[in-house]
Backbone as CSV, one residue per row, in Angstrom:
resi,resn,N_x,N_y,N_z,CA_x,CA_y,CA_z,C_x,C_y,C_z
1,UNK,30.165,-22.092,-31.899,29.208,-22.742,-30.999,29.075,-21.965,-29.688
2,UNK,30.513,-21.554,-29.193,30.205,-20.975,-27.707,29.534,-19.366,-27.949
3,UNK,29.848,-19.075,-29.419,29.357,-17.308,-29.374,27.647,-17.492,-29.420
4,UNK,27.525,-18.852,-30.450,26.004,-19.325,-30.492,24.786,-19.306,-29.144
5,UNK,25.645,-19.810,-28.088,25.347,-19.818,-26.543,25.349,-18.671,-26.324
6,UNK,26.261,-18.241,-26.056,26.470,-16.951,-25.136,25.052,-15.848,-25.911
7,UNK,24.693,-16.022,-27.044,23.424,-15.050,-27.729,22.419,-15.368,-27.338
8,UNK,22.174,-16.761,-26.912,20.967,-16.922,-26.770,20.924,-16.989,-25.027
9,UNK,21.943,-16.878,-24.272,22.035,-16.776,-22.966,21.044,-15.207,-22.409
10,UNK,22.248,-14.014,-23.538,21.984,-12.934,-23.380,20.114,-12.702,-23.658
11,UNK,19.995,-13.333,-24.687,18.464,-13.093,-24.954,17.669,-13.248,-23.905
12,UNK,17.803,-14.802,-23.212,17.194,-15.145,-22.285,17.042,-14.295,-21.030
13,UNK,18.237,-13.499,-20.666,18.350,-12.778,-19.844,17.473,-11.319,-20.221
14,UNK,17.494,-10.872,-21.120,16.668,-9.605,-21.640,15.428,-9.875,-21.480
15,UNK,15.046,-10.960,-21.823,13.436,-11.629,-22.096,13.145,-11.792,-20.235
16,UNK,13.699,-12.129,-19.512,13.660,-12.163,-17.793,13.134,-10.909,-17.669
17,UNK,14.354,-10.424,-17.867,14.471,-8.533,-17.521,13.137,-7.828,-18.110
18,UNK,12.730,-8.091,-19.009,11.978,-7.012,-19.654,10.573,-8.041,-18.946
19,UNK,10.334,-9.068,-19.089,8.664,-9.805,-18.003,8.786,-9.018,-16.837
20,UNK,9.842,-8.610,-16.067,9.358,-8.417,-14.888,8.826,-7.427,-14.227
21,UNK,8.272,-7.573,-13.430,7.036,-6.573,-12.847,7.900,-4.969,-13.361
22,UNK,9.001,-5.261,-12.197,10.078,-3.840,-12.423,10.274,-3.127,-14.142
23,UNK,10.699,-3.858,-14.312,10.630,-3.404,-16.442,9.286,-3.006,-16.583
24,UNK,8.217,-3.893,-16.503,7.177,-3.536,-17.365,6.703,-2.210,-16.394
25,UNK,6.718,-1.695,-15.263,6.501,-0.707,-15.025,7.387,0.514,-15.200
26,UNK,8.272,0.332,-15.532,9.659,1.252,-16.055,9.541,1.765,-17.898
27,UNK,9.219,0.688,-18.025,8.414,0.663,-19.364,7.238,0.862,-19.782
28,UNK,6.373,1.228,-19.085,4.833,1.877,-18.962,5.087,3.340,-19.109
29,UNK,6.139,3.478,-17.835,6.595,4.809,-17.417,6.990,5.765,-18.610
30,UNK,8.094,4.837,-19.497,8.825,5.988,-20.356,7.669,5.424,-21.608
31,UNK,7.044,4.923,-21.549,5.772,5.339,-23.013,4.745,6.538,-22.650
32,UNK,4.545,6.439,-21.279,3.688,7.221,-20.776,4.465,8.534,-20.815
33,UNK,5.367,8.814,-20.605,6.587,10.150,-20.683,6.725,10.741,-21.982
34,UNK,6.888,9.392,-22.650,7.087,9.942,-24.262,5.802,10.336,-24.812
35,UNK,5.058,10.045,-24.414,3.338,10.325,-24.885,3.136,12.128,-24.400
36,UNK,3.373,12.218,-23.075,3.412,13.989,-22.757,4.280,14.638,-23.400
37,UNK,5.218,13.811,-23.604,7.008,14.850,-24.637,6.277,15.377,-25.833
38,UNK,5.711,14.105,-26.558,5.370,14.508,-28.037,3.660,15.460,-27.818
39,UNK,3.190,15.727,-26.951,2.164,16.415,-27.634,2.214,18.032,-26.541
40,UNK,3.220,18.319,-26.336,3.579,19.544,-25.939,3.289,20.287,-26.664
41,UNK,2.788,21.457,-26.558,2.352,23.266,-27.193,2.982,24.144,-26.481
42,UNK,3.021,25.029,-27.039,3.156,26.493,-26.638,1.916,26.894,-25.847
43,UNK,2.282,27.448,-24.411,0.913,27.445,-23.771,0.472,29.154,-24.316
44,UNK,1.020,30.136,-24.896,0.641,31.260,-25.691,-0.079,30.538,-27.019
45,UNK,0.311,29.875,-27.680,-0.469,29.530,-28.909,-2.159,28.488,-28.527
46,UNK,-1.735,27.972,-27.443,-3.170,27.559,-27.195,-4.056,28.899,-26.531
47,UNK,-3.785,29.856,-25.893,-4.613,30.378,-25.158,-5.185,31.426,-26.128
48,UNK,-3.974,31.426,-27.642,-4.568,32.483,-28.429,-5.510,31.622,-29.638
49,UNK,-5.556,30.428,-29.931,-6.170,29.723,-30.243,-7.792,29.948,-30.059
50,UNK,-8.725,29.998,-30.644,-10.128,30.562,-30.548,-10.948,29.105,-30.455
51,UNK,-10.563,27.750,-30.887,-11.044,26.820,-30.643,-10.900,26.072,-29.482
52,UNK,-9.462,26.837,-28.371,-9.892,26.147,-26.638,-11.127,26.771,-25.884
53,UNK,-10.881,25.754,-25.610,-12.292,26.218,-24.597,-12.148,27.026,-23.527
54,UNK,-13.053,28.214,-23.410,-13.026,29.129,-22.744,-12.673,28.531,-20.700
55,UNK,-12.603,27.323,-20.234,-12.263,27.115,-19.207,-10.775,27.288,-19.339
56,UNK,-10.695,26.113,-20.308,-8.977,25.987,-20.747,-8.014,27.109,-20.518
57,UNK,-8.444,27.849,-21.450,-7.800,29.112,-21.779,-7.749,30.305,-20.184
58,UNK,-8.645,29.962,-19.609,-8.472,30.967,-18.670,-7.414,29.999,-17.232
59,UNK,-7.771,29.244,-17.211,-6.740,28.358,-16.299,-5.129,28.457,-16.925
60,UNK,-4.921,28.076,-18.266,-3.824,28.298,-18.608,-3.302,29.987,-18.578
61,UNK,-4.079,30.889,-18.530,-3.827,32.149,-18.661,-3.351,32.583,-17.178
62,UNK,-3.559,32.019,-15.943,-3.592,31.884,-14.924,-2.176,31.332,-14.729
63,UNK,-1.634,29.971,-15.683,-0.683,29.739,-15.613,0.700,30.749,-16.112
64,UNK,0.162,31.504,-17.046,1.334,32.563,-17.241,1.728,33.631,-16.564
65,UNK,0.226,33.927,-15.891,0.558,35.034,-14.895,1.098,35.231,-13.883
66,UNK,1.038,34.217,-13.412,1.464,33.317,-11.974,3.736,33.207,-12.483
67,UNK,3.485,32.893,-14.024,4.966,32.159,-14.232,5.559,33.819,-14.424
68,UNK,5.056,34.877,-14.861,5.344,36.348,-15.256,5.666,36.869,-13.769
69,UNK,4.621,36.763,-12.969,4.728,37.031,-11.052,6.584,36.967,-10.690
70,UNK,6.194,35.820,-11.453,7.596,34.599,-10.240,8.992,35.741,-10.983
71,UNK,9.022,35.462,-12.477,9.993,36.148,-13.224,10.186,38.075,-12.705
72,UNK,9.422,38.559,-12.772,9.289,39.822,-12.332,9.313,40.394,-10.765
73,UNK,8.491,39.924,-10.026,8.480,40.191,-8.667,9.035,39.424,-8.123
74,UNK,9.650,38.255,-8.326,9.985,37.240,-7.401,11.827,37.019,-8.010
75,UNK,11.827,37.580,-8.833,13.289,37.629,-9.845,13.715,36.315,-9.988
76,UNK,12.915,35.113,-9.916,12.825,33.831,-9.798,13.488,33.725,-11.804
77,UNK,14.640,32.571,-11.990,14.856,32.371,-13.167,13.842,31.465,-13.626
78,UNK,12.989,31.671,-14.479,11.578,31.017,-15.187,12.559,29.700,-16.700
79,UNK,13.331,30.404,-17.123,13.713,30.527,-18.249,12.249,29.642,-18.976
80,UNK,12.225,28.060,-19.608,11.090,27.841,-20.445,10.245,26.927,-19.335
81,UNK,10.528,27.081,-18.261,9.410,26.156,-17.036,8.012,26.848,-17.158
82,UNK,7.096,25.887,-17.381,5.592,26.055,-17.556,5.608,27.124,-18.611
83,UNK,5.910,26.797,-19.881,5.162,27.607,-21.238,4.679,26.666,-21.858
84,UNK,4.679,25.273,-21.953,4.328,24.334,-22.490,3.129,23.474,-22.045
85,UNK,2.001,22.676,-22.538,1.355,22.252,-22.456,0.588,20.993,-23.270
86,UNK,0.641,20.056,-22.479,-0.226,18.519,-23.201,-1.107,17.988,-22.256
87,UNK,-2.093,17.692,-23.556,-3.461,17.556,-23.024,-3.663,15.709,-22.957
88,UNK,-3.831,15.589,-21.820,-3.789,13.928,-21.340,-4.674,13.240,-21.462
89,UNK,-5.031,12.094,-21.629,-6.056,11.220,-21.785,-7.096,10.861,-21.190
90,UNK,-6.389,11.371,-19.549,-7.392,10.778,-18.125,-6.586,11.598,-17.261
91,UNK,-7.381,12.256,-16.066,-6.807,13.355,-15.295,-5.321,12.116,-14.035
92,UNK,-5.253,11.465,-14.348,-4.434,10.646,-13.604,-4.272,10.033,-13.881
93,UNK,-1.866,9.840,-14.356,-1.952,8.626,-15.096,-1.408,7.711,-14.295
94,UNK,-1.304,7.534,-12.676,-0.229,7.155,-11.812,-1.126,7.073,-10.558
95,UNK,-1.414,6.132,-10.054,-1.639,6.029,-8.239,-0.591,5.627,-7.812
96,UNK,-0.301,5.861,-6.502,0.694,5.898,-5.883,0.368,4.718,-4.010
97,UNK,0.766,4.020,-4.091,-0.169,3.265,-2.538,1.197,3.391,-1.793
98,UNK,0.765,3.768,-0.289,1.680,3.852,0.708,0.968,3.141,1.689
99,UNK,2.088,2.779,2.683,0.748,2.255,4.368,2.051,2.754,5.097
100,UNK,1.545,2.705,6.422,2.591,2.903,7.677,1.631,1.296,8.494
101,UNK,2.614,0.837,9.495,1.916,0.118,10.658,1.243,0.785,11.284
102,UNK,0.277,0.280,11.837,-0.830,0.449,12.600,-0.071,0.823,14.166
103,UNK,0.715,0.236,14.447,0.897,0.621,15.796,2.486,1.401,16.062
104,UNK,2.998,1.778,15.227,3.905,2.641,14.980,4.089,3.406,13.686
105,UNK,4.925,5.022,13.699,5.074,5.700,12.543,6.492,5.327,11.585
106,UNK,6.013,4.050,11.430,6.742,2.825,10.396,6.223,2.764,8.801
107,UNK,6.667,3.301,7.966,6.435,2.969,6.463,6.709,2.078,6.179
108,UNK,5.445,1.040,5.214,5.553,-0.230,4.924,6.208,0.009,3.670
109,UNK,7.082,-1.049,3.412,8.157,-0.931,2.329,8.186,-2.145,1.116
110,UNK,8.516,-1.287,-0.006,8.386,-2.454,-1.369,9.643,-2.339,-1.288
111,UNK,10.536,-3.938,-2.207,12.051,-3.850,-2.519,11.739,-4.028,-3.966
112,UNK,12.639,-3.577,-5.111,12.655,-3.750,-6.013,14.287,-3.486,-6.706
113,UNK,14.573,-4.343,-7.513,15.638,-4.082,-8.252,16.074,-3.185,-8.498
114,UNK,17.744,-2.296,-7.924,18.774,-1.520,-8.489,18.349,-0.678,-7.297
115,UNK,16.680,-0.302,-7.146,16.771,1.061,-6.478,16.354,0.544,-5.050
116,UNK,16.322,-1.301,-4.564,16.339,-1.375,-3.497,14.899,-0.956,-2.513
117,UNK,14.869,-0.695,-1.095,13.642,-0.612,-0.666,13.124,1.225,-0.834
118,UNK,11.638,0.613,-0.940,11.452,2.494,-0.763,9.610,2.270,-0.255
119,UNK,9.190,3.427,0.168,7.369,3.575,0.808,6.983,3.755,0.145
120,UNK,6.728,3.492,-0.850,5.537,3.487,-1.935,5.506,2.778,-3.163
121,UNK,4.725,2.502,-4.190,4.747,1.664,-5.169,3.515,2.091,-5.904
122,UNK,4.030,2.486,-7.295,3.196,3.554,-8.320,2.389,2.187,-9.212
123,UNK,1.223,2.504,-9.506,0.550,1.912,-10.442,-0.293,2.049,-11.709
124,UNK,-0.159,1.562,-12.779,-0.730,2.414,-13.792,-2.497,1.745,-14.195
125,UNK,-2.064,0.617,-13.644,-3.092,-0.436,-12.920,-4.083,-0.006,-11.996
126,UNK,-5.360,0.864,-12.332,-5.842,1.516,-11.123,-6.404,0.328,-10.344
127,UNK,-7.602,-0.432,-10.891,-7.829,-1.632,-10.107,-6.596,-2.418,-9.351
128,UNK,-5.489,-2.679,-9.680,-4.748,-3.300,-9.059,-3.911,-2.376,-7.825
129,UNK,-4.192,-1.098,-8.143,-3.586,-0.392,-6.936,-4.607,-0.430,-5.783
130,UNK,-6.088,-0.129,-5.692,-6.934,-0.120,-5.070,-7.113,-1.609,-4.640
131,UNK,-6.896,-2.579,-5.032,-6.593,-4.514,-4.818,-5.825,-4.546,-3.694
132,UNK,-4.324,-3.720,-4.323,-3.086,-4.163,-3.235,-3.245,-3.106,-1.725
133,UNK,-4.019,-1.847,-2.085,-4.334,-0.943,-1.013,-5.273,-1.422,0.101
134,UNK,-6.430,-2.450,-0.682,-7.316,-2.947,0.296,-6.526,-4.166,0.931
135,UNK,-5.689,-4.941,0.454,-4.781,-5.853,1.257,-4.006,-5.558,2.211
136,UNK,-3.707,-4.206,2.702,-2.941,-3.671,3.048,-3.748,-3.112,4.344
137,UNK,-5.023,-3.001,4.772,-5.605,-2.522,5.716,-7.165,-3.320,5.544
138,UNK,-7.003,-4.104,5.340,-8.328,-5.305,5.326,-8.327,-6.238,5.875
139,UNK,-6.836,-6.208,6.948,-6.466,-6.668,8.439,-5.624,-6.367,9.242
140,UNK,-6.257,-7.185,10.643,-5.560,-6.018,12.083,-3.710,-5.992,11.951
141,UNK,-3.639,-6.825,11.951,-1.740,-7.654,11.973,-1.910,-8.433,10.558
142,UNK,-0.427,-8.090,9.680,-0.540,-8.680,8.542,0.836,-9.045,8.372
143,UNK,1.528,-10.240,8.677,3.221,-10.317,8.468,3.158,-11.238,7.097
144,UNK,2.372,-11.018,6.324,2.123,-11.760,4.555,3.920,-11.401,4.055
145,UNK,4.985,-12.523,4.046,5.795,-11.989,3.423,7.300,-12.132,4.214
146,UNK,6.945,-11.758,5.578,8.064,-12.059,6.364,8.569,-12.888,6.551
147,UNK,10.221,-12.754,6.415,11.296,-14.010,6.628,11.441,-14.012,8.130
148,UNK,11.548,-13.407,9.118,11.801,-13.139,10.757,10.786,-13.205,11.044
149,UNK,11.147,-13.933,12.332,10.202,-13.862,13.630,9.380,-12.326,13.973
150,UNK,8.536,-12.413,14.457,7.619,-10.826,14.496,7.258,-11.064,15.792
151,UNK,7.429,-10.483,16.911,6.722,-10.519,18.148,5.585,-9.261,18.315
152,UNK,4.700,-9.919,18.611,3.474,-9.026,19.375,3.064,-8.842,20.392
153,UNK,3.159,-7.676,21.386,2.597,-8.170,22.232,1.728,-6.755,22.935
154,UNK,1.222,-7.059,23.493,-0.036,-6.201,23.843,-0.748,-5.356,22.640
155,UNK,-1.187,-6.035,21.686,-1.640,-5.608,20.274,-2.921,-6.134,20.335
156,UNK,-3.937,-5.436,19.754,-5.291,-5.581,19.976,-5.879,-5.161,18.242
157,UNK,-6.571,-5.959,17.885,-7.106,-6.517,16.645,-8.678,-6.191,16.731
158,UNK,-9.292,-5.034,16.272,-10.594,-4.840,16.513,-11.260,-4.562,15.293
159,UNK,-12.512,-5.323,14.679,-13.372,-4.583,13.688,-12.913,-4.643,12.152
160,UNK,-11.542,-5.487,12.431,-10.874,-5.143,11.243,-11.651,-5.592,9.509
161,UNK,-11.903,-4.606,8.812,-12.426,-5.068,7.681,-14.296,-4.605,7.589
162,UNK,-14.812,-5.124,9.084,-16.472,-4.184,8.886,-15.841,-2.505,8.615
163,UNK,-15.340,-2.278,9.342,-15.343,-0.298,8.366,-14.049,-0.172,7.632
164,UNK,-12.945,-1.157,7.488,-11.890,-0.613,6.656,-12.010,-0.940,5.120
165,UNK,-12.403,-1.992,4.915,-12.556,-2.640,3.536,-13.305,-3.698,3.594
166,UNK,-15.162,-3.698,2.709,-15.653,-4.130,3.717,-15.798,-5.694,2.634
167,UNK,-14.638,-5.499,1.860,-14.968,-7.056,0.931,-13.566,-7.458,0.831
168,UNK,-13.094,-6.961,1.419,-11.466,-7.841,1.787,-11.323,-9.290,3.328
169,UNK,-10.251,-9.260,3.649,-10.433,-11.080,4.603,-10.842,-9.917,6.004
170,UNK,-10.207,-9.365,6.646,-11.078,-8.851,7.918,-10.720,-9.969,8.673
171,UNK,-9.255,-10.495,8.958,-8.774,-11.053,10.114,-8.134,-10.317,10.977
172,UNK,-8.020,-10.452,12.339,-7.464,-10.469,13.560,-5.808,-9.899,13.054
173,UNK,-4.972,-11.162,13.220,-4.180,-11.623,13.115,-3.365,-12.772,12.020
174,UNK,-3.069,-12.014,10.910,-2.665,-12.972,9.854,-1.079,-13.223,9.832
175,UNK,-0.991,-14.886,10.219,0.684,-15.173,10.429,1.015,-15.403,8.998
176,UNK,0.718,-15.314,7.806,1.685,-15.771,6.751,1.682,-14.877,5.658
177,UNK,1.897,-15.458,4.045,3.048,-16.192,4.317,3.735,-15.808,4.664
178,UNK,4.498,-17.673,4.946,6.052,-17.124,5.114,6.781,-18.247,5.924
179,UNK,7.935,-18.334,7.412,8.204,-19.012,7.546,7.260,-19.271,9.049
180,UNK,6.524,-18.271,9.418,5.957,-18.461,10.526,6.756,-17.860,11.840
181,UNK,6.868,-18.821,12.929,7.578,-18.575,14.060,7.174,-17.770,14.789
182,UNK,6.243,-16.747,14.444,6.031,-15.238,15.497,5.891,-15.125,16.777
183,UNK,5.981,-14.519,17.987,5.658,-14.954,19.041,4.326,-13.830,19.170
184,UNK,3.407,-14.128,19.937,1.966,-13.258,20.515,2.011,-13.308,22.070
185,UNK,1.643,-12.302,22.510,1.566,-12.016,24.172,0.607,-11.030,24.091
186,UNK,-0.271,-11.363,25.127,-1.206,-10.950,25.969,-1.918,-10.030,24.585
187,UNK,-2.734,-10.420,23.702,-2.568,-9.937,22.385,-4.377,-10.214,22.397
188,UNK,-5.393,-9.542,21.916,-6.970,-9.701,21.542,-7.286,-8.879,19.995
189,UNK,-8.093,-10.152,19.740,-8.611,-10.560,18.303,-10.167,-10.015,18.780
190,UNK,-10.692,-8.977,18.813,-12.152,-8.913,18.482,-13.126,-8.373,17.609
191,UNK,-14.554,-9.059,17.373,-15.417,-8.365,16.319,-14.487,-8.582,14.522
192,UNK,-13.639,-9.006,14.660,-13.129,-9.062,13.276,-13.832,-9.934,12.292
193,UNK,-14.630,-9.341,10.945,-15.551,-10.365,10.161,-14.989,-11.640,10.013
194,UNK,-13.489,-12.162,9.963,-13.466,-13.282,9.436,-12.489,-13.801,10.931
195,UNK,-11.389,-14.744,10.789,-10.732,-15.260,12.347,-10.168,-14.342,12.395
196,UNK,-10.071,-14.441,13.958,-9.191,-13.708,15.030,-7.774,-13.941,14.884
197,UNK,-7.337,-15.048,14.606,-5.927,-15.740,14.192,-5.855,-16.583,13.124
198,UNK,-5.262,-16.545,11.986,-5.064,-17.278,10.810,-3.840,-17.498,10.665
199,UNK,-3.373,-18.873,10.203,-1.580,-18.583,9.241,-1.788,-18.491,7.972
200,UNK,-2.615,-18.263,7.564,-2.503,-17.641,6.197,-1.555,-18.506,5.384
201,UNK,-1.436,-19.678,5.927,-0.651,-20.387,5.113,0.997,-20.305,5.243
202,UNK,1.406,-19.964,6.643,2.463,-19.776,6.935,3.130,-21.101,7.092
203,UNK,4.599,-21.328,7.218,5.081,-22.806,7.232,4.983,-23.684,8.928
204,UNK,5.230,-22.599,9.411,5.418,-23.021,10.772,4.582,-22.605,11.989
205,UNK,3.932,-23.358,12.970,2.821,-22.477,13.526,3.246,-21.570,14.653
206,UNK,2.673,-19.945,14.949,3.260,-18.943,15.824,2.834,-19.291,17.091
207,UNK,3.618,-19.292,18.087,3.434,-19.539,19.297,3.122,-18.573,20.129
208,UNK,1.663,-18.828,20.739,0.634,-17.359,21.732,0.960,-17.731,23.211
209,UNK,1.135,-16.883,24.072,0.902,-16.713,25.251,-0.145,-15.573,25.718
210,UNK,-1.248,-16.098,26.582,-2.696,-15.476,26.672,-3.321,-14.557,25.391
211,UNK,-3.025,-14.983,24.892,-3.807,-14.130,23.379,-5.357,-15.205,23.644
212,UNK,-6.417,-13.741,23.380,-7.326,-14.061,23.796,-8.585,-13.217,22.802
213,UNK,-9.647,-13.493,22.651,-10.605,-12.660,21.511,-12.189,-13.598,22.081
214,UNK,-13.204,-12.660,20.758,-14.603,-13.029,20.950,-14.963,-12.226,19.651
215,UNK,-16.279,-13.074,19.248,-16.735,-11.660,18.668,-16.869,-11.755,17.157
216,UNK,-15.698,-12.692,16.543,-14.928,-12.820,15.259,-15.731,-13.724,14.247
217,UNK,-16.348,-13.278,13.079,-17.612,-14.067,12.583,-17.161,-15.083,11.909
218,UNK,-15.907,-15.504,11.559,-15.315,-17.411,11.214,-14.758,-17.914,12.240
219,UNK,-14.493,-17.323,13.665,-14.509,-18.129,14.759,-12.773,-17.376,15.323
220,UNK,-12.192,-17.955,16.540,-11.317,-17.363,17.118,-10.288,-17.677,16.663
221,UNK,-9.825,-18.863,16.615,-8.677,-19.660,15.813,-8.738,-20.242,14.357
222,UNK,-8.283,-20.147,13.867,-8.926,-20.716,12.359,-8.549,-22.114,11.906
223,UNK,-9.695,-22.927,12.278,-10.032,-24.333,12.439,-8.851,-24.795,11.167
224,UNK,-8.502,-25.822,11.882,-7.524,-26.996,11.131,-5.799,-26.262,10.324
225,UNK,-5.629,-24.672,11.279,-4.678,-23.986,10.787,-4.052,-24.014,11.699
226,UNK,-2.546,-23.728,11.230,-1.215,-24.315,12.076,-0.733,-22.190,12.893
227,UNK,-1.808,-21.707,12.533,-2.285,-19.987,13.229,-0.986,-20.057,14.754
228,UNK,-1.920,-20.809,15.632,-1.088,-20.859,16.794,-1.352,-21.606,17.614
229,UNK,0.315,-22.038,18.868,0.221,-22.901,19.820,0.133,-22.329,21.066
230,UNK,-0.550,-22.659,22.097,-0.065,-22.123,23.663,-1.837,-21.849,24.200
231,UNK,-1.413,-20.598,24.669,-3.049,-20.260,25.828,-3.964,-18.992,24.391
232,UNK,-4.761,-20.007,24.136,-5.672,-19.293,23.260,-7.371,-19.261,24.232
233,UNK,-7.667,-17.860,24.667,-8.908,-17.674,25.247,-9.733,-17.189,24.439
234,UNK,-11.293,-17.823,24.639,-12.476,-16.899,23.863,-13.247,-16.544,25.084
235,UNK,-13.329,-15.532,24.767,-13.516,-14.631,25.936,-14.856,-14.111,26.040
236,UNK,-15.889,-14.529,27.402,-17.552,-14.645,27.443,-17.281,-13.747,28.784
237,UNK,-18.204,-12.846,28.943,-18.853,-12.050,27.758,-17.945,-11.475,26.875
238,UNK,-18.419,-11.032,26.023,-17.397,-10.705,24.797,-17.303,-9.199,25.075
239,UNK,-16.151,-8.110,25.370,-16.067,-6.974,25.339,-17.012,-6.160,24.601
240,UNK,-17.313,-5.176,24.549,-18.096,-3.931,23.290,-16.545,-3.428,22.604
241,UNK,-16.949,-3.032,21.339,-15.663,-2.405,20.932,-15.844,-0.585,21.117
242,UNK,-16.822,-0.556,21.684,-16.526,1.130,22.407,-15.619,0.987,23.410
243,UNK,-15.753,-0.058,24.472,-14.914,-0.409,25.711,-13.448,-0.441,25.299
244,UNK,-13.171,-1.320,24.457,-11.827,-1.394,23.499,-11.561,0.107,22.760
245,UNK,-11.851,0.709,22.594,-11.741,2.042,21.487,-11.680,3.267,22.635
246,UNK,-11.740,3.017,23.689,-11.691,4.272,24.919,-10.639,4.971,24.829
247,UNK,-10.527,6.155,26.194,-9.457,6.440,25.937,-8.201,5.882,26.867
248,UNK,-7.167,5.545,26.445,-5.839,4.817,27.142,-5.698,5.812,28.515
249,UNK,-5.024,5.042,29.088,-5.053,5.393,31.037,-3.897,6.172,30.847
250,UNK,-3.563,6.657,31.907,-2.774,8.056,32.308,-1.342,7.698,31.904
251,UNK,-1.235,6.457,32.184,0.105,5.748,32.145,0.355,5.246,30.355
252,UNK,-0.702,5.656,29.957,-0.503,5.395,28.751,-0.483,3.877,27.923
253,UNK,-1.133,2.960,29.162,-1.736,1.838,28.513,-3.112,1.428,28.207
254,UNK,-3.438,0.377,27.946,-4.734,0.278,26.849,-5.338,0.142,27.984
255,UNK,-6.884,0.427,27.466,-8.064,1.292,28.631,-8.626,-0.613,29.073
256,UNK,-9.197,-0.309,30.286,-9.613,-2.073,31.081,-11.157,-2.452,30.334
257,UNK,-11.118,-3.732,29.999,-12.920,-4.398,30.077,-12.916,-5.292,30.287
């Protein structure tokens, strides 16, 4: 009875392991690997081959000469690197999406099982890489995800979404998800297609001091959302975003309007 359990424990656990995002892309990976393993050639037998095509053949011929260079003039050990060749299905089998923050040279980071955090995240999924890429810069401030408090302050939210992605949300300031809490200071939301401040469905609402905007085509605060508490200004006349986009003062803070 208990070995009976313990089999179907283990199963259960394999059947976890192998659904999850991590497996099934680990497992994309080595079909996709084994697919280039098995249709490898001799890159001499294709180029002497009379049925490649005359582009083929001269690019790959390019490839030997280049690998003959390295071996001869360069006394580089070649031994069997680049004699081989497989012909792929689609010139790209892998996108790759990275971001940094907007207001520092900070790489935004995926965590994933065993290998922990890292800047980038491969997809074999082209639509879904170009999905998660436009989420990723289709607004000004995005803490979607965060367990900690996030403070902002003198951060300015302009345009976001009319020229970055122009069918993604295009908020300001998005507090969620998550647990909320963030603090905002002296912080402007402008011209952004959708609100200036959203919680995005965060748990708890972020607390602003003078955060202030105009401009924003679903409005400044986002009606009946727990976004934020304190001194929220909409600000008449509403700046130009050339005025905002100037160049920063000597001292190296953001330019006046």
């Amino acid at each position: 009875m208990r070995r009976g359990i313990w089999a179907i424990a283990v199963c259960l656990a394999v059947l976890v392991l192998i659904s999850a995002p991590t497996a099934c892309y680990l497992s994309r990976g080595a079909w996709e690997e084994a697919k280039i393993l098995s249709r490898r050639q001799p890159i001499s037998e294709i180029v002497s081959d009379p049925r490649t095509p005359t582009e083929v053949r001269e690019k790959l011929k390019l490839v030997l000469a280049a690998r003959q260079y390295a071996k001869d003039s360069l006394k580089l050990r070649t031994k069997d690197s680049f004699t081989t060749y497989s012909r792929l299905d689609h010139d790209t089998l892998v996108l790759v999406v990275s971001a940094a923050y907007r207001d520092t040279l900070k790489p935004y980071t995926w965590w994933f099982p065993i290998v922990g955090r890292v800047p980038y995240k491969g997809y074999f999924d082209f639509a879904a890489a170009k999905r998660d890429a436009k989420n990723l810069y289709d607004d000004g401030f995005d803490v979607y995800g965060w367990t900690d408090p996030v403070t902002f302050d003198n951060c300015w939210a302009i345009d976001s979404n009319r020229r970055n992605a122009p069918n993604g949300d295009g908020n300001g300031f998005k507090m969620g998800k998550g647990p909320g809490n963030h603090k905002l200071s002296n912080t402007l939301a402008v011209n952004n297609t959708k609100f200036g401040y959203t919680d995005n469905g965060a748990d708890n609402t972020s607390n602003c001091t003078n955060c202030r905007g105009c401009g924003n085509g679903s409005g400044l605060n986002d009606s009946g959302s727990r976004a934020l508490s304190g001194s929220v200004t909409n600000l008449s006349p509403c700046p130009s975003v050339t005025a905002l986009e100037a160049a920063r003062k000597a001292d190296g803070s953001l330019p006046s309007f």
